[in-house]
N, C-alpha and C positions, 0 to 999 in steps of 0.2 A: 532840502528836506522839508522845510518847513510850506516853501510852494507848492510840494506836491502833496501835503497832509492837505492846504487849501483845497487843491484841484481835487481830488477823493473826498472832500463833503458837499462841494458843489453838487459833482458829478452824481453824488448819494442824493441829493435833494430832488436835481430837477432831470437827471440820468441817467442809466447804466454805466456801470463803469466802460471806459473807454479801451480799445486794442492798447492804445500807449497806456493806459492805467494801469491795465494784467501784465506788461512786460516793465513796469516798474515796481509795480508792487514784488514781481518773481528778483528782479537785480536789488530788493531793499531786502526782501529773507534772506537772498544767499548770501547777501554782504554780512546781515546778521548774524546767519549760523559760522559764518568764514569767523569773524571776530569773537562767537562763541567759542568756535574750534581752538584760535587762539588763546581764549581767556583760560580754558581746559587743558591746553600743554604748558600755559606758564603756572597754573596751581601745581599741576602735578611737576613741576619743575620745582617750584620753590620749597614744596613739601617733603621732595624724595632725592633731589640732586647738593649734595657740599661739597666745601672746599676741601680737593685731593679724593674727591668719588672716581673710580672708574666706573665708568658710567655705557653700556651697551643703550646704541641709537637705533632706533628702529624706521621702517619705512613709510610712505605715503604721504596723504596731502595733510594729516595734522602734526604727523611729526616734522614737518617742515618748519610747523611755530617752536616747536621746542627748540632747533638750531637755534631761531633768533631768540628766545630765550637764553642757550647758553651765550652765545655773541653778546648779548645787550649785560648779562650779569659778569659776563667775563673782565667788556671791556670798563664796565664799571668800577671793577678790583671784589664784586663781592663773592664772587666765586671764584675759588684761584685752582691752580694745579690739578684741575679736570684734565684727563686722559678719554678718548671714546674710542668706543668701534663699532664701526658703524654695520650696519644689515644689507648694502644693495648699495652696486655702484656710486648710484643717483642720491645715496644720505652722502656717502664719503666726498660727494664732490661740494653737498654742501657744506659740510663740517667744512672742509681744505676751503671754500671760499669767504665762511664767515670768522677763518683764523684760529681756527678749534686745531687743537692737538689733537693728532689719529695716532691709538695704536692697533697693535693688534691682539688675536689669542695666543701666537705665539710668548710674544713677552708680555702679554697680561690675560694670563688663563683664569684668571679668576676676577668675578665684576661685584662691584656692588649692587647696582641698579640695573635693570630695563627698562626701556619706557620706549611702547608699542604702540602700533596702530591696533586695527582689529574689523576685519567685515563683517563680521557677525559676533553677537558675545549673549550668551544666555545667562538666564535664572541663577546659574552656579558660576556665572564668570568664565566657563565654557566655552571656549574662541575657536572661531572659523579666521584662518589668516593664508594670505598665499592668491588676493586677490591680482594683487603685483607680482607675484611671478617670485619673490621672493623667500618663501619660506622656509626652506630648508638651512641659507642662513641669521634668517631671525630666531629659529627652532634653535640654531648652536649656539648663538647669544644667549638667547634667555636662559638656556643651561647653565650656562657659565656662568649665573648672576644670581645672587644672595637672595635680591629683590624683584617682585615682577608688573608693572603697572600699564595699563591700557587706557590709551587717550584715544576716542571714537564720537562722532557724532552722533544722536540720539536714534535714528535711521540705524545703526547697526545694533539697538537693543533689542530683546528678541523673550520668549518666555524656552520657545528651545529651538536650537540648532534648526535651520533650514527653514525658516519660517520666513525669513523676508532675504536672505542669501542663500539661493536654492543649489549649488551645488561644493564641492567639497573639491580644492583644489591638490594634488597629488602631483608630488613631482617624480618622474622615470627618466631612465638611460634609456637615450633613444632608442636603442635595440630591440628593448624589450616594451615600447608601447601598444604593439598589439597584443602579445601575450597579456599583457599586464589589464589592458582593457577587457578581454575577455574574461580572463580572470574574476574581476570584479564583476561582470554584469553576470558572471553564471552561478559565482558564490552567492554574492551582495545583490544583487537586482541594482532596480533602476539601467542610468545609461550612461556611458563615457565617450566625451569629447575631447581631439585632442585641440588642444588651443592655438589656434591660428594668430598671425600676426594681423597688423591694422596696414601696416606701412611699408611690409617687404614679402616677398612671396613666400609659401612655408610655413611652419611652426614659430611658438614662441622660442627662442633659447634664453634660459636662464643664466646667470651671472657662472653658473657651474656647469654652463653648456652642455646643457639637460633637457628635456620637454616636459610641458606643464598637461597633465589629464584633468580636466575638469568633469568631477563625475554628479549626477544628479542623483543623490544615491534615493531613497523609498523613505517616504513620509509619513505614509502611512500605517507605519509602526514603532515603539519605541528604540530608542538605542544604547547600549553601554558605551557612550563615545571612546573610554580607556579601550575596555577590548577591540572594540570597528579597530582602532587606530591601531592596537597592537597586530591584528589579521591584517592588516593593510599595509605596513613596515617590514613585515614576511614574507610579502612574495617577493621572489628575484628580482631584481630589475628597478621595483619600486626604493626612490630615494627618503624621500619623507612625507607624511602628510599636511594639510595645514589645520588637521586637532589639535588646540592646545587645550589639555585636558588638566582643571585643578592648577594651572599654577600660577594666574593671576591674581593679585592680593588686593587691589582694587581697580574702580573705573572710574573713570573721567567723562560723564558725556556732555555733549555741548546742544545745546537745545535751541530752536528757531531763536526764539524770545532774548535769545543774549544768555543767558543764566545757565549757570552750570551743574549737573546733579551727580551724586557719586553714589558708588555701589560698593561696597564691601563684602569679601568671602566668608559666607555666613561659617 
C-alpha cells in the first residue's frame, strides 16, 4: 500500500496516472467497499443478533460477512444458542460450513431477526430484492421475523425505486410466464424479460423451480409500491414480487471510503 500511495504522487507530479495505476486504484476501492460491506454486516450483527436469537439469513455477497460474523462470535462463546434459516441454497451451504445451526420454519415459524441483503432500497427503506433469484424465500423469512434489517452497499441507495436498479424482479410458475408477461406490459407498461441463465442453456430456475420475470416497469411516473405489488401477487401464475414494502427498520450501507452510514424508518 504504502508503495503504491508513492507511485500515485510521482506519477501525479511528473505523469498521468498509469494503465497499472487505474487498475489498482479500481482493486484498492473494491477491497475498500468489500471490507466496508463487512464492517456493515458485523454492526448490524452486533446490534440486532443474541444469544438464543433465531435469527432468519439472508442472501448475497454482503450477507456472506454476516455468516462470518456469526462463525467468529459463535466460536468465540459470545453468541451461543443461535438457530438460522437461511433464504437460498447458497446461505445454507454457508451457514452448514461455518458450523451454524440450521433450522427451519417448520420447527421455528416464528424468528426474531432478519438481516438482508437489498438491490435497491429508497427514501422509505422501500427494497427492490430478487436480484439472486431468491426472493420469494427471503419475502417468507422476513415474514416470519419480529425484526427486519438490510445490509447493502451504498450503490443500492437510491431517492426511489428504479433509479439506479432499473427492473423489478417477479417470480412465476413456469406455465404461466407468458400470460403473466403480458399481463403486466398491457396493464403496467414498460417490458418483461424472462431471465436467462449465464452457464446452462434456458431460464433461471429458482430454489422453488420457478422462473424469474424481470420487468422494467415505467419511470416516468409515480408508484404506490404497496398497491403495484398487491396487482402483481394477483395475477395467476405470479409467485412473488421482489417489493419489499415498509418493513425494513433500518440500513446498513457500506461506503467506498471504509465508513459506514445508517438509515432509519422514519
Amino acid at each position: 500500500m504504502q508503495r503504491y500511495l508513492f507511485t500515485m504522487v510521482w506519477n501525479k507530479v511528473s505523469h498521468s496516472p498509469t494503465k497499472t495505476d487505474r487498475i489498482i486504484t479500481r482493486m484498492t476501492s473494491k477491497a475498500t467497499l468489500e471490507n466496508a460491506k463487512r464492517a456493515a454486516a458485523f454492526a448490524a450483527g452486533e446490534n440486532h443478533v443474541f444469544s438464543g436469537c433465531r435469527l432468519g439469513v439472508g442472501s448475497g455477497s454482503t450477507v456472506k460477512y454476516l455468516v462470518e460474523f456469526l462463525a467468529d462470535r459463535t466460536k468465540k462463546g459470545v453468541l451461543k444458542n443461535i438457530v438460522c434459516v437461511p433464504t437460498s441454497f447458497l446461505t445454507r451451504k454457508w451457514l452448514l460450513d461455518a458450523g451454524l445451526q440450521l433450522t427451519t420454519l417448520e420447527q421455528t415459524p416464528e424468528l426474531d431477526v432478519c438481516i438482508d441483503g437489498a438491490d435497491e432500497v429508497d427514501a422509505e427503506l422501500n427494497c427492490i430484492k430478487g436480484g439472486g433469484g431468491c426472493l420469494t424465500q427471503e419475502k417468507i423469512v422476513q415474514t416470519c421475523a419480529k425484526h427486519f434489517f438490510v445490509i447493502a452497499d451504498i450503490g443500492k441507495d437510491s431517492k426511489v425505486l428504479g433509479e439506479k436498479f432499473h427492473h423489478l424482479p417477479i417470480e412465476v410458475v413456469p406455465s404461466a410466464y407468458v400470460p403473466v408477461m403480458r399481463w403486466i406490459q398491457n396493464r403496467e407498461g414498460g417490458e418483461c424479460v424472462l431471465r436467462m441463465a449465464v452457464k446452462k442453456c434456458g431460464p433461471v430456475i429458482t430454489d422453488n423451480n420457478n422462473y424469474i420475470i424481470d420487468w422494467n416497469f415505467p419511470k416516468d411516473k409515480s408508484h404506490d409500491w404497496a398497491a403495484l405489488h398487491q396487482r402483481l401477487v394477483n395475477l395467476p401464475g405470479v409467485v412473488e414480487s421482489g417489493l419489499f414494502v415498509g418493513v425494513a427498520e433500518k440500513v446498513y450501507f457500506a461506503t467506498p471510503d471504509g465508513s459506514i452510514t445508517t438509515r432509519d424508518r422514519s
